[in-house]
ROTORDREN-480701 format. One record per residue (C-alpha): x, y, z; residue number from 1. Coordinates in Angstrom, 2 decimals, padded with zeros to 5 digits. Example, Ala and Ser with C-alpha at 12.3 -4.5 7.8 and 13.67 -1.06 7.14 Angstrom:
2
px  py  pz  drenba
012.30  -004.50  007.80  1
013.67  -001.06  007.14  2
REM end
This chain:
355
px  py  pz  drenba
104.23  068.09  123.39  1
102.00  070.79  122.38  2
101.32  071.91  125.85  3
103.11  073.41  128.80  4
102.13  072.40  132.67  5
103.38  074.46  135.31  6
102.41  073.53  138.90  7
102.02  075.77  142.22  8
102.02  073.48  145.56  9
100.35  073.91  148.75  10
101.84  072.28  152.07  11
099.75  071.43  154.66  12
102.32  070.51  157.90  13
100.88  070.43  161.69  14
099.18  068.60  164.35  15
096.63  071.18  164.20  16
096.67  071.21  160.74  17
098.87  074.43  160.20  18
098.54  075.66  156.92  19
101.94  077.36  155.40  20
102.71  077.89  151.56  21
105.42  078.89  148.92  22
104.06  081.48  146.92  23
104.81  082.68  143.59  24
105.18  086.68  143.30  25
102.93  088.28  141.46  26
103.68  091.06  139.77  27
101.11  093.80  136.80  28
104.11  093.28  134.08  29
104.60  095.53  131.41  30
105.22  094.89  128.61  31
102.35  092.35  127.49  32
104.00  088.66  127.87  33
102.66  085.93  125.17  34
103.53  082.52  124.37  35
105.17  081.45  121.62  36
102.44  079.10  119.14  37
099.64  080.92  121.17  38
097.96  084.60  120.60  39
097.65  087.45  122.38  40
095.19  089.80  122.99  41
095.81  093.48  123.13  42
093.33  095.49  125.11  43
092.60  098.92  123.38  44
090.82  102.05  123.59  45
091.64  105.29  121.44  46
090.82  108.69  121.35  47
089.40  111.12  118.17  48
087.07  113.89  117.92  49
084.03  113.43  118.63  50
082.77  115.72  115.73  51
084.82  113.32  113.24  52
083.51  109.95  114.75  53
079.92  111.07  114.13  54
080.53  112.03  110.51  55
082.60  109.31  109.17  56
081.14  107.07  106.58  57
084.47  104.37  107.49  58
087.09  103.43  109.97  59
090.15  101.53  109.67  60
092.49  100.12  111.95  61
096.52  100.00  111.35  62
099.68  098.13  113.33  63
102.59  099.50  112.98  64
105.95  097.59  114.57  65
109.18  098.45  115.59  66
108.76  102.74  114.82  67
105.45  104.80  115.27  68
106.26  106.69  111.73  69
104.09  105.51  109.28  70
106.54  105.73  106.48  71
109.39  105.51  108.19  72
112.06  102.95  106.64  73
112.40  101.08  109.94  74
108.55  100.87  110.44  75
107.04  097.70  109.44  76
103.16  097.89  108.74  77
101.81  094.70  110.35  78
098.35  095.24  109.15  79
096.03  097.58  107.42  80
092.13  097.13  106.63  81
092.69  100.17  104.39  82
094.71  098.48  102.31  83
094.54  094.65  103.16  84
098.23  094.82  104.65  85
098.95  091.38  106.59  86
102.67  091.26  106.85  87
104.52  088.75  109.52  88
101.61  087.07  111.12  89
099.25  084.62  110.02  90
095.80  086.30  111.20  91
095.53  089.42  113.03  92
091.50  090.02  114.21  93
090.21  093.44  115.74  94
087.40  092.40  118.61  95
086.50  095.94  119.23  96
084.13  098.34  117.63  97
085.99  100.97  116.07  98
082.91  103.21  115.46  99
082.86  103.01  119.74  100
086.67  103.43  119.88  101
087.21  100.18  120.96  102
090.30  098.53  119.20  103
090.80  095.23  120.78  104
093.09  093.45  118.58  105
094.18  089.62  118.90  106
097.56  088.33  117.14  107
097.60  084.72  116.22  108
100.48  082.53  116.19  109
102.66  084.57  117.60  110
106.37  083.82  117.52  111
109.59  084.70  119.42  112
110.57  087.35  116.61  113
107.56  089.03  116.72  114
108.78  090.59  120.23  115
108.83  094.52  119.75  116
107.01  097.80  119.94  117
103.80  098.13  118.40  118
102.09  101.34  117.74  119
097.75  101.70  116.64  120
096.82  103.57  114.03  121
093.61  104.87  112.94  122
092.35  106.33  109.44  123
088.92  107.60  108.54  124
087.17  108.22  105.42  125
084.70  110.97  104.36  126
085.78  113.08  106.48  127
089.35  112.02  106.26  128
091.21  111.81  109.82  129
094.80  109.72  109.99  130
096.30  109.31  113.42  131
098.75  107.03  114.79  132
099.10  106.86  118.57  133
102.97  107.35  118.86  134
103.19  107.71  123.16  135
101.27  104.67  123.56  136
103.46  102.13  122.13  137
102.29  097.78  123.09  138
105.52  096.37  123.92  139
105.17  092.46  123.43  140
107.07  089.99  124.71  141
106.90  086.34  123.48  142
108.40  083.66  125.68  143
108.81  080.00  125.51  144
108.24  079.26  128.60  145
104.76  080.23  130.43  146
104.09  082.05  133.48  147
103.96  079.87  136.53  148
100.26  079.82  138.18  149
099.64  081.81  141.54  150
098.17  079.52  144.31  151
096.55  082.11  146.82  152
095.27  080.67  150.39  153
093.04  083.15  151.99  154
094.40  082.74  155.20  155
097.61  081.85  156.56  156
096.81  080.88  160.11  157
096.18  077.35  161.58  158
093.51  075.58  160.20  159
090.95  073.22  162.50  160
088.86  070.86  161.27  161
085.61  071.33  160.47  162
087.38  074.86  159.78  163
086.19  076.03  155.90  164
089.36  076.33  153.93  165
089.18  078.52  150.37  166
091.87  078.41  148.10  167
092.39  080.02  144.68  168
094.41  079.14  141.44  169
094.89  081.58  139.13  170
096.94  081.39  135.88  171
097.20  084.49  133.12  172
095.63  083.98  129.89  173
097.52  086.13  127.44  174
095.15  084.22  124.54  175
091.59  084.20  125.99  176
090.25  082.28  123.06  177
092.82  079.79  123.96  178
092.62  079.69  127.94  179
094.80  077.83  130.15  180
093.02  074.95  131.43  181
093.25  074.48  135.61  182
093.92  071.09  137.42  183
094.05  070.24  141.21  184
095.75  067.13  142.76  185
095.07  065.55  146.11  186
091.83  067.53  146.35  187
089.99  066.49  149.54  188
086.76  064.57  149.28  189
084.39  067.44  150.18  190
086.16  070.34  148.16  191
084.11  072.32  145.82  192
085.66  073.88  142.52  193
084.66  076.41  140.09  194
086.86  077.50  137.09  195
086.62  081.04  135.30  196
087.95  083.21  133.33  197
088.11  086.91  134.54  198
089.43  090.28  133.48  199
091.19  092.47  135.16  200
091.42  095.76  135.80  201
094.26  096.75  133.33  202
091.78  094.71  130.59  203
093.89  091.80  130.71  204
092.42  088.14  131.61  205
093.37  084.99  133.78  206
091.93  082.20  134.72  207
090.62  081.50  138.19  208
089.68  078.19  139.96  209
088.74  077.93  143.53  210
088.53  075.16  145.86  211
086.49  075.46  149.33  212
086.46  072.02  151.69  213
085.61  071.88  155.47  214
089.18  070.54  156.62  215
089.33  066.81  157.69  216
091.71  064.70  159.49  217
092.08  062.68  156.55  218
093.68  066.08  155.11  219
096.94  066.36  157.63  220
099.73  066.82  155.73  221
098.35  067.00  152.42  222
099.95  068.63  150.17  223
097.66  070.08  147.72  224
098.48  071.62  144.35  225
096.85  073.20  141.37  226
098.52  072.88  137.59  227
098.41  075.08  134.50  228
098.35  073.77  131.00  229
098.61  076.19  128.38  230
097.47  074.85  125.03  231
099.88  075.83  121.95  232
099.38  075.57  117.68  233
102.85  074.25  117.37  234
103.73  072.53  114.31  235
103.70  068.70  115.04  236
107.17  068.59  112.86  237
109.20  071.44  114.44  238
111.53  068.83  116.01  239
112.57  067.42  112.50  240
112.51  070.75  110.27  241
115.28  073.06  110.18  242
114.95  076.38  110.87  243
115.86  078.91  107.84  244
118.83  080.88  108.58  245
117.32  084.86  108.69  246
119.80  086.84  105.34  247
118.96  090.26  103.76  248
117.49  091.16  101.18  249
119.03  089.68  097.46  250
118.39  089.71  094.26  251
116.34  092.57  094.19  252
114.61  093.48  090.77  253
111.73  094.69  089.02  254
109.31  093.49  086.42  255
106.49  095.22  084.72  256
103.23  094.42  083.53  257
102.21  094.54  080.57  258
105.68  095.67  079.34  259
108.01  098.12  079.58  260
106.90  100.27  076.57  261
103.46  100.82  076.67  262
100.74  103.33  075.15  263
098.95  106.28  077.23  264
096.31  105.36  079.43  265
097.85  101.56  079.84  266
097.35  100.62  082.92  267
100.86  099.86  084.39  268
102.13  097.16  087.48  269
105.78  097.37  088.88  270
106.37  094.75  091.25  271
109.42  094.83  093.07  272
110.32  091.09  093.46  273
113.11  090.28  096.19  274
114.45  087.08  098.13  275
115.23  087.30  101.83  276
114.26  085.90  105.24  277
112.00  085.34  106.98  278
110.20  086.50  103.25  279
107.01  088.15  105.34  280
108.97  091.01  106.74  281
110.54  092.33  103.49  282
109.78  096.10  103.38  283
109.66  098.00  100.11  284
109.78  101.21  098.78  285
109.45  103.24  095.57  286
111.25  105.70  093.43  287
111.71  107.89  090.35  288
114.84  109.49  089.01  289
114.41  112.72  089.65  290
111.62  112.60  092.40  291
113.42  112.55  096.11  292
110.04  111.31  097.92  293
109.10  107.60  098.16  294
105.96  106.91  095.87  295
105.03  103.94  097.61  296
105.74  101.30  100.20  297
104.19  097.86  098.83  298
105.16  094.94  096.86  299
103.49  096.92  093.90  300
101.98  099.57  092.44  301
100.10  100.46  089.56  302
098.77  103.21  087.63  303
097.54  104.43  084.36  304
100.79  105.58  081.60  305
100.69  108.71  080.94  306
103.88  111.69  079.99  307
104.40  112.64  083.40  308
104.85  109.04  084.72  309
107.14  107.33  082.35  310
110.68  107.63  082.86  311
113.53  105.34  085.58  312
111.89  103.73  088.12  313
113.91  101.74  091.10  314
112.86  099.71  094.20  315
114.41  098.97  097.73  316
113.52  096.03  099.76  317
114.87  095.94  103.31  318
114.41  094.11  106.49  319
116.31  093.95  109.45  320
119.49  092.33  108.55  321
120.16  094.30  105.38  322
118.79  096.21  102.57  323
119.06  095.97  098.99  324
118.00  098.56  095.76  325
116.88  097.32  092.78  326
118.62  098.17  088.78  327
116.65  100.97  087.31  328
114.18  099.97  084.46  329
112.73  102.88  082.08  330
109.09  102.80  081.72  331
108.40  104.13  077.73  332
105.38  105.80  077.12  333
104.45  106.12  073.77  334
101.86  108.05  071.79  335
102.27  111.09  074.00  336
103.54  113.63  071.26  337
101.79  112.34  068.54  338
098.30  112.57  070.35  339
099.36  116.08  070.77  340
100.05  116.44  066.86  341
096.90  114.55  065.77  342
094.84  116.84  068.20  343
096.35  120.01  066.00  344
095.54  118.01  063.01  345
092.03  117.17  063.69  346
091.61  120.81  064.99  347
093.35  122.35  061.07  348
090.70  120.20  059.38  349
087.61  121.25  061.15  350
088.80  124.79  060.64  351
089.32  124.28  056.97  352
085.93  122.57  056.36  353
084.05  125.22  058.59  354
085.46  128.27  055.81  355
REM end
């Protein structure tokens, strides 16, 4: 079932119809809660100077999980419209404006492993400006199991008939674009209902239904009740597949494109090809014999041969049940001393001919 109902029950029990109910606490929970095979909307605002957001010819948003360093081995970068990163989720979509500093992001799909820390990041172009908001860390938390819905009489005292009776239902809506949907049972034959969905003041949205009826004797000891079904994109096989066992990284290596001798101004691709799982969260990093500071953090990365750039490259792919480093390869750049010697040549000649 692809759907999960959770009910919240009104009791109606007197002679004078004497209205008492069980209600759910409610509580403003940090972090944000999702469910699993559902998304989740993150509500987000930023900050950047003002002289910067009117110059800017382009912005770009960033996700960074698990640490707010941008580079850091243990970060993972989630997504990047600099560099068309998508890494661990199937579709992430930013509903805000960013030239109006509105970063409203929605994660589809999400899963129980993508509970963690999230941090935003923002880089700008012409003038260049690179921030990532490290004290303002999203903490998500996916669950299997839904929140319960809150069913909120607006007043607790005995209830006569004729008396107008208002109830509300109200269920959160971690996914907007995917709302819960709101039932009532034993509704009384002159209730009225209306269904919404509303934000709230921390930006976050539920859904809100509320009945109004004139009580009636045929309503003594009814016990009304309103019903929360949250719709999820579950896989309609997940009972018969078996789940991959999560190992580190293995078999780590690198290949090169074109080849690994190759003449100046080749254009050159390492790829740093690894096996692990889940193989989505693999992180990688670059170096050079000889060069302490990583040179890059994808899959791959290319550039044009040249003297300075040939030499022992190695790769690292990690995630977080292991890590792994690649053999070294030699990238061989020929043709850089004898353009030197056939510039010195050329250079004899013309000096020859001029005398």
């Amino acid at each position: 079932n692809n759907n999960n109902v959770f009910s919240c029950l009104c009791v109606f029990v007197s002679t004078a119809f004497k209205m008492s109910v069980f209600p759910f606490m409610f509580l403003l929970f940090f972090p944000i809660k999702a469910l699993s095979g559902s998304c989740v909307q993150i509500p987000c605002t930023f900050k950047a100077p003002e002289t910067i957001m009117k110059n800017t010819e382009r912005i770009f948003s960033c996700w960074i999980k698990k640490n707010q360093a941008f580079l850091h081995p243990e970060s993972l970068v989630v997504f990047n419209e600099s560099s068309n990163i998508l890494r661990g989720f199937h579709h992430i979509e930013i509903l805000g404006n960013l030239s109006q500093r509105e970063c409203t992001t929605v994660f589809y799909d999400v899963m129980n492993n993508h509970t963690d820390n999230y941090y935003f990041r923002v880089e700008m172009k012409n003038p260049d400006w690179k921030n990532t908001y490290q004290y303002n860390p999203i903490n998500i938390s996916v669950s299997d199991v839904p929140e319960p819905p809150i069913l909120t009489p607006t007043d607790l005292q005995e209830v006569m008939e004729e008396t107008t009776v208002n109830l509300s239902c109200s269920a959160e809506a971690p996914c907007p674009k995917q709302p819960p949907t709101i039932s009532w049972s034993n509704i009384p034959e002159s209730a009225h209902i209306t269904t919404q969905l509303q934000e709230k003041p921390d930006k976050t949205q539920s859904v809100f239904s509320y009945m109004t009826f004139k009580a009636s004797y045929k309503d003594h000891r009814k016990n009304i009740s309103c019903t929360a079904t949250f719709p999820r994109n579950t896989p309609k096989d997940t009972t018969t597949r078996e789940t991959p066992k999560p190992f580190p990284p293995k078999e780590t290596h690198i290949t090169i494109d074109p080849s690994d001798s190759v003449s100046v101004g080749t254009n050159v691709t390492l790829t740093c090809k690894s096996k692990a799982s889940p193989s989505n969260d693999i992180i990688f990093s670059w170096y050079k014999w000889g060069d302490s500071k990583r040179l890059d953090y994808r899959e791959q990365m290319t550039f044009g041969a040249n003297r300075t750039n040939a030499g022992w490259y190695f790769c690292i792919a990690e995630n977080e049940y292991g890590i792994q480093k690649s053999k070294e390869i030699q990238l061989i750049v020929a043709g850089c001393v004898g353009g030197v010697s056939a510039l010195l040549l050329l250079f004899l000649l013309t000096t020859i001919l001029r005398r």
